[in-house]
RONU-400699 format. One record per residue (C-alpha): residue number from 1; x, y, z. Coordinates in steps of 0.05 Angstrom, whole numbers. Layout:
N
+-----+--------+--------+--------+
!   i !   east !  north !     up !
+-----+--------+--------+--------+
! NUM !      X !      Y !      Z !
...
+-----+--------+--------+--------+
***
This chain:
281
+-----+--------+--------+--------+
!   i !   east !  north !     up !
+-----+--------+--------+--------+
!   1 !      0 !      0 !      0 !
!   2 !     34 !     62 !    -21 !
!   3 !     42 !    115 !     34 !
!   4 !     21 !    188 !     26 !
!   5 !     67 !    247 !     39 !
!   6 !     53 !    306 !     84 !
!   7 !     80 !    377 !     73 !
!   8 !    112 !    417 !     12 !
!   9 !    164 !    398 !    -52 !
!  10 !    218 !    389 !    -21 !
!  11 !    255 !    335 !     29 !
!  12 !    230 !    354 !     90 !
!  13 !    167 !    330 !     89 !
!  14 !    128 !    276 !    140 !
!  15 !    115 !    208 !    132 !
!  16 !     41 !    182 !    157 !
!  17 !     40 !    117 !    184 !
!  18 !     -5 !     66 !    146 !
!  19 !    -70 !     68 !    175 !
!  20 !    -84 !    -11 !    188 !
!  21 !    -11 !    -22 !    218 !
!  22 !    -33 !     29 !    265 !
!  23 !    -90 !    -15 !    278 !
!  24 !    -49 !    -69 !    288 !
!  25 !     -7 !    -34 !    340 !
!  26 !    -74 !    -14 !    374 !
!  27 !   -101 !    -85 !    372 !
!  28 !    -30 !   -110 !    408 !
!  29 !    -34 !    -62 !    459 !
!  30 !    -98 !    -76 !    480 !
!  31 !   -101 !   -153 !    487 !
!  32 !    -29 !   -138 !    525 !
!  33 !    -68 !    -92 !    572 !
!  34 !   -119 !   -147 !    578 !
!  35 !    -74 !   -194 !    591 !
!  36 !    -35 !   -159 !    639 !
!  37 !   -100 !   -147 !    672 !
!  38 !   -122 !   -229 !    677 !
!  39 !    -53 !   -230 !    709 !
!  40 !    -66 !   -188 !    761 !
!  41 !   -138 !   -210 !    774 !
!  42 !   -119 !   -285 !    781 !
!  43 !    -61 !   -261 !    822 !
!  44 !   -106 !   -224 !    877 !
!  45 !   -152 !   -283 !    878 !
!  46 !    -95 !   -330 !    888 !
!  47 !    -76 !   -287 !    948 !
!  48 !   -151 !   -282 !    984 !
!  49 !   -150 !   -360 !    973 !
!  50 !    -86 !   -373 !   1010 !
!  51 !   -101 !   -320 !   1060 !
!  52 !   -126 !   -360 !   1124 !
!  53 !   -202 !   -342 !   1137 !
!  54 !   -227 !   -300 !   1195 !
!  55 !   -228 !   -335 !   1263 !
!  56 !   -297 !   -329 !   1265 !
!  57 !   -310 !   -361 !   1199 !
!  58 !   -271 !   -415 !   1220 !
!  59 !   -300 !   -424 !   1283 !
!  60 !   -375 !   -425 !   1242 !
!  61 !   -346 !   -478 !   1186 !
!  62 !   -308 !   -517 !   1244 !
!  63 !   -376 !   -526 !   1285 !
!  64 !   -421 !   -531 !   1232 !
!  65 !   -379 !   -592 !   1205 !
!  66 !   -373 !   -628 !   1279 !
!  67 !   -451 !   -620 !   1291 !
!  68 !   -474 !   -632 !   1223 !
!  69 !   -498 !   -702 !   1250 !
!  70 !   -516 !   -669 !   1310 !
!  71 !   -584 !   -702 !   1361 !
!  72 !   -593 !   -706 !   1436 !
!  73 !   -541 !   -754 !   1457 !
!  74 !   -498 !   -740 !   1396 !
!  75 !   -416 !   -744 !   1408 !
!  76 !   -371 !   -725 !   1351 !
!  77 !   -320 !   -773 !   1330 !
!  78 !   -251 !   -763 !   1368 !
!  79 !   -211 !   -731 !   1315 !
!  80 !   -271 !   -679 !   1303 !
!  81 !   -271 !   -660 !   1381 !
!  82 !   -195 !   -658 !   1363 !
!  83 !   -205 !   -606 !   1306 !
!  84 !   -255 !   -562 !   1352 !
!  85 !   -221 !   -560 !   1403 !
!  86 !   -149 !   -552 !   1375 !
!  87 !   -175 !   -485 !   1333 !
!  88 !   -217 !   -465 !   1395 !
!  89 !   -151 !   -466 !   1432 !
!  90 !   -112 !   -416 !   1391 !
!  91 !   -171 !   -361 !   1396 !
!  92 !   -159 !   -292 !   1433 !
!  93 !   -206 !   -247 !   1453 !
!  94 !   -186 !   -205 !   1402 !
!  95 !   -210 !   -257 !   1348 !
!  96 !   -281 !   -256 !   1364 !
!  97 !   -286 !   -182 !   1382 !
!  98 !   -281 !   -170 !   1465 !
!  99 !   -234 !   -147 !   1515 !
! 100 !   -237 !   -145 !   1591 !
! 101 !   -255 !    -62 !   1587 !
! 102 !   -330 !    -76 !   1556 !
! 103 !   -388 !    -60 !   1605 !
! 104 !   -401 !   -131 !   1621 !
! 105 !   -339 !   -146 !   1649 !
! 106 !   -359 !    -97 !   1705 !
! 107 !   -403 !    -93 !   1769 !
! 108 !   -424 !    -26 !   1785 !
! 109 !   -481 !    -41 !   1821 !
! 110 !   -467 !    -51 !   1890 !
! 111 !   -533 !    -83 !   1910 !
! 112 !   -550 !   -155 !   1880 !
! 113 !   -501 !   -212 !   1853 !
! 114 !   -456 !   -179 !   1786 !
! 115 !   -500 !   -201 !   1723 !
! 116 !   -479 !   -242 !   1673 !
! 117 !   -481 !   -229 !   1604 !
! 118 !   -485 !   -277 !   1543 !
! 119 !   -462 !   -249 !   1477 !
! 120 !   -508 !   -295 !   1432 !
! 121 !   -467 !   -313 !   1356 !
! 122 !   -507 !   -366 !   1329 !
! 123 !   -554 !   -424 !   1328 !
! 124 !   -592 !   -478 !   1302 !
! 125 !   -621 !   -540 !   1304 !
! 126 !   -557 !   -572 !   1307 !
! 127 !   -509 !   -517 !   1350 !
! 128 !   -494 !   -461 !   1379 !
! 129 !   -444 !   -411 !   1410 !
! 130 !   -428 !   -353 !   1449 !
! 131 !   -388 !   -320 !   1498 !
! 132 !   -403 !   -318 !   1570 !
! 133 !   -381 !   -250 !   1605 !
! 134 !   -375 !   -255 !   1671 !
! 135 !   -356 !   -192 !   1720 !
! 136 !   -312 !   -214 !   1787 !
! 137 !   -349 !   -260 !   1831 !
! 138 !   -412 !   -276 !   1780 !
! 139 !   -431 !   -346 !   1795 !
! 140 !   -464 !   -389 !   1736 !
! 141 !   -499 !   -436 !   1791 !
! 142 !   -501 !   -510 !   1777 !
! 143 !   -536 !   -531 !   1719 !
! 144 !   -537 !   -588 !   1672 !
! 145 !   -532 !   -596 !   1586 !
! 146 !   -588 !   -653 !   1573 !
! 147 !   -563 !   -698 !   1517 !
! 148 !   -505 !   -648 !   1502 !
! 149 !   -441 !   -642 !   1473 !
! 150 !   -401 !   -576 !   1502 !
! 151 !   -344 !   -546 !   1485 !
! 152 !   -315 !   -489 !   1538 !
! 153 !   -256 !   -443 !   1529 !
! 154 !   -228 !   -384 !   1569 !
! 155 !   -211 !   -329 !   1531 !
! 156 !   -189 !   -295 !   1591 !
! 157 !   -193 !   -286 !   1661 !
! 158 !   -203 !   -337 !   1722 !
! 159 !   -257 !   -375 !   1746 !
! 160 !   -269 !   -433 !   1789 !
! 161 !   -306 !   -497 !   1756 !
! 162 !   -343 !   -543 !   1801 !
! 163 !   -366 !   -604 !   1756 !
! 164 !   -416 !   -673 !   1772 !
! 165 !   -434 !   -733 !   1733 !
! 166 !   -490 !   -771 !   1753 !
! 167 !   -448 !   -833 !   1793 !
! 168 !   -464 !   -904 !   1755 !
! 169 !   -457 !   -940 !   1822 !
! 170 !   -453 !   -923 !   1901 !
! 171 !   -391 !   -924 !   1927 !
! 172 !   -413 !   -966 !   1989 !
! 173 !   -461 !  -1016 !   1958 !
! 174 !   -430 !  -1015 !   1877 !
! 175 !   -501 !  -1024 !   1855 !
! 176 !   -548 !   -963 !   1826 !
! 177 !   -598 !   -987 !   1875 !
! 178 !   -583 !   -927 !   1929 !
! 179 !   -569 !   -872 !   1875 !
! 180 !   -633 !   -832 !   1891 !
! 181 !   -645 !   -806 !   1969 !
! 182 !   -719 !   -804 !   1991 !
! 183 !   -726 !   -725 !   1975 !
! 184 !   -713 !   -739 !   1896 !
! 185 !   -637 !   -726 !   1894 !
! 186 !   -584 !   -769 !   1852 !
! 187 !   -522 !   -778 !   1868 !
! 188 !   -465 !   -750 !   1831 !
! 189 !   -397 !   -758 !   1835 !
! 190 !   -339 !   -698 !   1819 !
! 191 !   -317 !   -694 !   1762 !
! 192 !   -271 !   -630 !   1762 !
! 193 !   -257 !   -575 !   1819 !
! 194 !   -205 !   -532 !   1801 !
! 195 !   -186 !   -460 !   1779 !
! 196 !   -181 !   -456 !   1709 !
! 197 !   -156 !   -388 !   1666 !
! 198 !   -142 !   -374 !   1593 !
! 199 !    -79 !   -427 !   1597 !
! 200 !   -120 !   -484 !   1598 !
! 201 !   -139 !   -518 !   1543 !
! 202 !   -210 !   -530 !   1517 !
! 203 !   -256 !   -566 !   1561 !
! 204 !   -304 !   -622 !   1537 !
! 205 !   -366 !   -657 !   1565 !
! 206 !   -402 !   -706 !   1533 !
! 207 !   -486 !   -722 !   1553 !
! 208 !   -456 !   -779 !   1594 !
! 209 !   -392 !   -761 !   1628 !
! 210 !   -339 !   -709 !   1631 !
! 211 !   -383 !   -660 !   1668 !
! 212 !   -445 !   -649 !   1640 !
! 213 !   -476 !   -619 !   1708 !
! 214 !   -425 !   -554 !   1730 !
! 215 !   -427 !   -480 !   1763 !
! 216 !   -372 !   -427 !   1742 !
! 217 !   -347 !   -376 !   1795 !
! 218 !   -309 !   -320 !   1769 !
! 219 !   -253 !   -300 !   1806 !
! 220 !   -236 !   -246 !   1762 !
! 221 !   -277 !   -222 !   1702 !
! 222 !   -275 !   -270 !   1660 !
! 223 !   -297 !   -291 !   1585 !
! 224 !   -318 !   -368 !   1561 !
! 225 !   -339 !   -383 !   1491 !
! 226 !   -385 !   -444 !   1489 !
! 227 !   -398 !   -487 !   1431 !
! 228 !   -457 !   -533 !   1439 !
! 229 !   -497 !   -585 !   1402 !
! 230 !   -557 !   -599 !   1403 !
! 231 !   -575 !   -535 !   1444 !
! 232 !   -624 !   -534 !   1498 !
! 233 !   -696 !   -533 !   1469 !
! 234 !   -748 !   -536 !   1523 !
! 235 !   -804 !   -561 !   1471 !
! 236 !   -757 !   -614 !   1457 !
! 237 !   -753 !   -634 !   1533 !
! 238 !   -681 !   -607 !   1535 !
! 239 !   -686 !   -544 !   1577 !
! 240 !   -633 !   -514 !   1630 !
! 241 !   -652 !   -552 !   1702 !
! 242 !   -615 !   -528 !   1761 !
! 243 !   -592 !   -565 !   1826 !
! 244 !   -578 !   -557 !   1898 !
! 245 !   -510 !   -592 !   1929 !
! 246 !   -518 !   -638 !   1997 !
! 247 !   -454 !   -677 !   2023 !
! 248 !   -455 !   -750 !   2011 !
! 249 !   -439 !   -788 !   2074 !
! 250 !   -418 !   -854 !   2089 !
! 251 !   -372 !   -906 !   2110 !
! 252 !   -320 !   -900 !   2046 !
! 253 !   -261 !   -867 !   2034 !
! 254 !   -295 !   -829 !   1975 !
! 255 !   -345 !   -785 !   2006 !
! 256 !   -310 !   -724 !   1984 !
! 257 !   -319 !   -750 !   1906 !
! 258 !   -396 !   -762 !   1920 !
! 259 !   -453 !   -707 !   1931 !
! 260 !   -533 !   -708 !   1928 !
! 261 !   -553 !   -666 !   1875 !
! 262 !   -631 !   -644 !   1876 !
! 263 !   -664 !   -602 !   1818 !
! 264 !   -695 !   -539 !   1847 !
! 265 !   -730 !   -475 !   1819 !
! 266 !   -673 !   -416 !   1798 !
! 267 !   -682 !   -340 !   1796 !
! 268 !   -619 !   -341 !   1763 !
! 269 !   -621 !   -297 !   1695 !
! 270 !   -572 !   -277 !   1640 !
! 271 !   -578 !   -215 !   1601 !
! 272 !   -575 !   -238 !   1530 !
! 273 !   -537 !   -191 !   1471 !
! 274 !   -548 !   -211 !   1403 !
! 275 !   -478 !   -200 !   1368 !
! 276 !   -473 !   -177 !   1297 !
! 277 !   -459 !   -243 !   1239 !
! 278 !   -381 !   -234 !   1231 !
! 279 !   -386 !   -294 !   1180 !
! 280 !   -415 !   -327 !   1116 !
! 281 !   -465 !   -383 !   1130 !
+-----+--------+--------+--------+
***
């Protein structure tokens, strides 16, 4: 294609470029922009994917995957409590949004026993969890988890945890035939009375054994995240009962282990907060 000249007779005249190889140029640039482009897109989505999610999201996909065969009486497999409780051990206070100067942590009412607050996440059918906020010496009084699986970690602070099991067999007779007293209490037998702060690991109990009946006393304010499955669900004959303590006494050696537990009416109330979703379901 012949190429035009710009300008006057003599030399010194411009040359225009030819109008498709200008195209062409045009064309070259543009899929290299797009290219370029693609590059950078599948490079920022390579990075979100290999960025570890939120704690809370984690916590959500965690739980939601231990309980998903969740029903009263329901215990994950070992190497799911494993996975619950391993991630539930590496989270700070931080990761799910508290610290120890929030309201609840305090009691500035002088009259009355320091509230407790529950910071309410999520739940369904199959779980729940939240954090429990209590101020110095708030007591959670002795209650039990019917058919339950719960999973307990302190985020910070220290509390005292009193825990029962309903005892199997009397210590002086090894038979279940004395394990209820005329006034309608069962015997239980200690599972755990210790101090416990954010150090510890995780606890578990199970519907049958490793605590399912326990009080909290906070020695100083305190914060415990609870993951539970099924939750309570008083149509479902799985509401919160609460108990009275009465030594055991007898002729053995483990009367301290044993105590007469007896369900009674409870004034005891939390003040609920509804927290805002910090994750994808």
């Amino acid at each position: 294609m012949p190429v035009a000249q710009v300008g006057g007779g003599g030399g010194g005249g411009r040359v225009a470029p030819d109008a498709s190889s200008a195209a062409r140029k045009t064309r070259r640039r543009h899929r290299r922009s797009a290219s370029a482009a693609a590059t950078a897109t599948a490079a920022a989505a390579a990075l979100v994917d290999a960025a570890p999610p939120d704690p809370m999201q984690r916590l959500f996909d965690t739980s939601r995957d231990v309980f998903s065969a969740s029903s009263p009486g329901f215990v994950p497999p070992p190497d799911a409590v494993a996975r619950l409780a391993g991630l539930l051990n590496g989270l700070k206070p931080h990761d799910v949004g508290i610290d120890p100067s929030m309201s609840c942590f305090k009691h500035t009412d002088s009259e009355g026993p320091p509230p407790v607050t529950y910071l309410h996440f999520y739940d369904c059918s199959k779980f729940s969890f939240g954090i429990f906020c209590l101020p110095k010496s708030a007591v959670i009084p002795l209650h039990n988890h019917p058919g339950m699986t719960v999973f307990s970690k302190m985020l910070f602070g220290s509390m005292h945890l009193k825990s029962y099991d309903w005892a199997r067999s009397n210590p002086e007779s090894d038979t279940s035939s004395t394990l209820t007293a005329p006034n309608g209490a069962r015997l239980a037998k200690i599972n755990t009375d210790a101090v416990f702060d954010a150090s510890a690991e995780t606890i578990v109990l199970y519907p049958e054994n490793g605590g399912n009946l326990h009080c909290f006393t906070a020695l100083t304010p305190c914060a415990v995240l609870d993951v539970m499955g099924p939750p309570y669900n008083r149509a479902d004959g799985r509401d919160c009962a609460y108990y009275d303590e009465s030594p055991y006494s007898s002729t053995s050696s483990e009367d301290g282990r044993y105590s007469w537990l007896k369900e009674i009416p409870s004034t005891f109330e939390m003040k609920g907060v509804q927290m805002p979703r910090r994750f994808i379901i």
